[in-house]
C-alpha distance (Angstrom), angle and dihedral (degrees) to the residues before:
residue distance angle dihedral
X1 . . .
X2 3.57 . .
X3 3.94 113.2 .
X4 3.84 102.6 -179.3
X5 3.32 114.8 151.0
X6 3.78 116.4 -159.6
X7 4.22 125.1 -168.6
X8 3.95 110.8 -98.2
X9 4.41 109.5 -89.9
X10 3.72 111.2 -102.8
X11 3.29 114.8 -123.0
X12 3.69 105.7 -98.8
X13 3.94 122.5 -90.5
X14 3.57 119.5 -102.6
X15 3.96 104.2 -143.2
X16 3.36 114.1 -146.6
X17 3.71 128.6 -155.5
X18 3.74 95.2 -89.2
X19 4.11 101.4 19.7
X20 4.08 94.5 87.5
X21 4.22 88.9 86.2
X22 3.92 89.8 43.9
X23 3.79 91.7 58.8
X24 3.49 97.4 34.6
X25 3.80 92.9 66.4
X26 3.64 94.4 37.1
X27 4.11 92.0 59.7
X28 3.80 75.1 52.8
X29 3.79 93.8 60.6
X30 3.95 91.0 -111.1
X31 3.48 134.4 114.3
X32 3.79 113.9 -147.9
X33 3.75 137.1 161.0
X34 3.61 142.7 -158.0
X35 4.20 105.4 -94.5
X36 3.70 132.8 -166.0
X37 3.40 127.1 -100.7
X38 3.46 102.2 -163.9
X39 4.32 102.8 30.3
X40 3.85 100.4 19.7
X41 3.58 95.6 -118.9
X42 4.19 121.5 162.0
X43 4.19 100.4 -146.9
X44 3.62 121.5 -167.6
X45 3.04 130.1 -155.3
X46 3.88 91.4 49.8
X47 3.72 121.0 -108.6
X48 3.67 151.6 -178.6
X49 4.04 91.3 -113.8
X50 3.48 137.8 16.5
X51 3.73 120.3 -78.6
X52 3.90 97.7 -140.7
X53 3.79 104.4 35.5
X54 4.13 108.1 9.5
X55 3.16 91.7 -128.6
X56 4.03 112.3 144.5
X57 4.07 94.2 -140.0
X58 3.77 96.4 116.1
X59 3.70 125.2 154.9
X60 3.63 122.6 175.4
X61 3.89 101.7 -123.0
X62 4.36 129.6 -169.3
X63 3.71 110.3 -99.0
X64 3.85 126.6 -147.5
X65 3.83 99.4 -118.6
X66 3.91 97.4 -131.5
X67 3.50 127.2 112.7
X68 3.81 152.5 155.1
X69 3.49 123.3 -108.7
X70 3.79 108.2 -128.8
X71 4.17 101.8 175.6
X72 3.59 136.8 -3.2
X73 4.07 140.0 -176.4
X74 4.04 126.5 -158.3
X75 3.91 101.0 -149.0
X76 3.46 117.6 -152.6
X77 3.95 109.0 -160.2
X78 3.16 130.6 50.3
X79 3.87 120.7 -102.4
X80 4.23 96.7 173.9
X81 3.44 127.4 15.0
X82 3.79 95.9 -118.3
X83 3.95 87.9 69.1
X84 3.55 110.2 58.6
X85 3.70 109.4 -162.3
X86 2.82 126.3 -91.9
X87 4.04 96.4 62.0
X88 3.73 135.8 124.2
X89 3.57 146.9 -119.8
X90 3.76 129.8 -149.8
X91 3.64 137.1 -172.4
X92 3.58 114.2 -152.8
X93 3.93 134.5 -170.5
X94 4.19 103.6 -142.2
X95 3.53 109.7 -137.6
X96 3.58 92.9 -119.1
X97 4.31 84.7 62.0
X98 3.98 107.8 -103.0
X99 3.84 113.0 113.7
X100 3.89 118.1 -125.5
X101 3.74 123.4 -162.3
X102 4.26 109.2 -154.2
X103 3.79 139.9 122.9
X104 4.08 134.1 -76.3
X105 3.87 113.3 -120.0
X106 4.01 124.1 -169.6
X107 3.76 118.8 25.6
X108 3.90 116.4 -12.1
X109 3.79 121.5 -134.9
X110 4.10 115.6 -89.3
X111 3.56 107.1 -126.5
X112 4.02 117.4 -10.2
X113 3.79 118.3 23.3
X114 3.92 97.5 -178.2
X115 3.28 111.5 104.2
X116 3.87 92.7 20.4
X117 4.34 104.6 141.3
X118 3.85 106.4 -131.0
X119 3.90 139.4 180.0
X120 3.90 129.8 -145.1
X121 3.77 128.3 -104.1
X122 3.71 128.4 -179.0
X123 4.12 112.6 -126.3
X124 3.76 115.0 -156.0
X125 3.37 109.9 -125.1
X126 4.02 130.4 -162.0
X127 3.81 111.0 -65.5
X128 3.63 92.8 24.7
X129 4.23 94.5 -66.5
X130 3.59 110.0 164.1
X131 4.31 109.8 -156.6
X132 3.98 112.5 178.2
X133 4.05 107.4 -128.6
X134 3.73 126.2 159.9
X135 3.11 155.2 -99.9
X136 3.96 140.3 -156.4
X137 3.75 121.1 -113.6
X138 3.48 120.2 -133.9
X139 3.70 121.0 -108.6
């Protein structure tokens, strides 16, 4: 008797226009986004233009990884069968400006987690799927 247990598919990307770059560095375990040439501004999502200035200089650049979590949610039912309730969602402000809207791994905060300074980490997701999510630093 085989007892296995595999993680729950994710439901299968939908690859935008500009998303291929995104993902590519994120199955490298990096987190990069498109910059501005000509005003220095990190954009996210990806686009065809910048989102300040319009200006079609865009490089995708490294980012640091660290964060602040602005708003999060602790969802009680179960919506897909890869996220077993209870899980969480976070919105979090990248240091570098763009916001980012993903999951907190490890030990959650007691009490208040706005404000809370986290870092990313790549889970590994069935079929090999890499999704960046975070995780808090330790004072």
């Amino acid at each position: 008797m085989n007892h296995d247990t595999k993680a729950p598919a994710m439901p299968k990307r939908v690859m935008g226009l500009y998303d291929k770059s995104f993902w590519s560095h994120v199955q490298d375990r990096k987190l990069s986004l498109q910059c501005c040439g000509a005003c220095n501004t990190f954009q996210y999502p990806p686009g065809p233009v910048c989102s300040q200035c319009l200006s079609e200089q865009l490089d995708w650049k490294p980012l640091s990884g660290l964060a602040t979590i602005l708003s999060w949610v602790v969802f009680r039912r179960t919506y897909l069968e890869a996220y077993q309730a209870p899980y969480n969602v976070i919105t979090v402000r990248l240091d570098e400006g763009p916001l980012m809207v993903s999951n907190l791994q490890g030990p959650v905060p007691e009490g208040e987690w706005i404000g809370k300074r986290v870092s990313v980490v790549y889970a590994e997701m069935a079929e090999g799927q890499l999704l960046p999510r975070f995780e808090l630093i330790q004072p």
